[in-house]
C-alpha positions as a printed NumPy array, in Angstrom:
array([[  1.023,  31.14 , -63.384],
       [  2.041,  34.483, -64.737],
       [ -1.97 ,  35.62 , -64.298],
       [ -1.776,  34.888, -60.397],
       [  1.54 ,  36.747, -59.463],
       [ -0.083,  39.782, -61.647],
       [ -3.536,  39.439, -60.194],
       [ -1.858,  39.197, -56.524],
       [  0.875,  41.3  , -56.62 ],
       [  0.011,  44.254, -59.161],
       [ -2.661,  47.001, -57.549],
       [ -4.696,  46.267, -60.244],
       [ -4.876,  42.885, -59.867],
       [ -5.392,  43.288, -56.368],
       [ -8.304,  45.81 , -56.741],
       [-10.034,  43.854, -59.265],
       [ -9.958,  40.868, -56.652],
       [-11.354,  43.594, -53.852],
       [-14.178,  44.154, -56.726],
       [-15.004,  39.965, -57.661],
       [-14.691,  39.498, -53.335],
       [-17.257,  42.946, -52.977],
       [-19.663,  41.37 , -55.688],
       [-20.146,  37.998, -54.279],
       [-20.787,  38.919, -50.878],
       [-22.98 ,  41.41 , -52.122],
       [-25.043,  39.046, -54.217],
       [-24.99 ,  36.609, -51.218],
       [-26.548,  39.508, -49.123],
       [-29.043,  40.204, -52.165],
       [-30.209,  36.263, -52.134],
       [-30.377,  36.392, -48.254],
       [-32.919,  39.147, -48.064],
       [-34.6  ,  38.579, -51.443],
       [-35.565,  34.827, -49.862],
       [-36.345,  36.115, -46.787],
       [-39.092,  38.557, -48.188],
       [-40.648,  35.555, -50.262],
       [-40.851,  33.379, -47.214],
       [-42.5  ,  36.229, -45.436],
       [-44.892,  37.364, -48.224],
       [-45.704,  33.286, -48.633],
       [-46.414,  32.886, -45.058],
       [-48.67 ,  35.998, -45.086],
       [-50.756,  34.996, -47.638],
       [-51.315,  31.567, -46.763],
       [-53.186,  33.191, -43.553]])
C-alpha cells in the first residue's frame, strides 16, 4: 500500500507512471501501423 501512495503522490512516482502510460500507447500505435503495413504488403502481393 505504501508503493501506491509513493507512486501517486511523489513526482517521481508520478513521472514514472507518465513514462509506463507514454510506452504502452506508444507500442499500441507501433502494433497498429506495423499490422497495417503487413495487411497491405499481403494484399499487394497476392495480386
Amino acid at each position: 500500500m505504501k508503493a501506491l501512495i509513493d507512486l501517486f503522490s511523489t513526482d517521481y512516482g508520478l513521472m514514472s507512471v507518465a513514462v509506463i502510460t507514454f510506452v504502452l500507447i506508444m507500442a499500441v500505435y507501433f502494433l497498429c501501423v506495423f499490422f497495417g503495413l503487413m495487411d497491405e504488403t499481403g494484399k499487394s502481393t497476392h495480386k
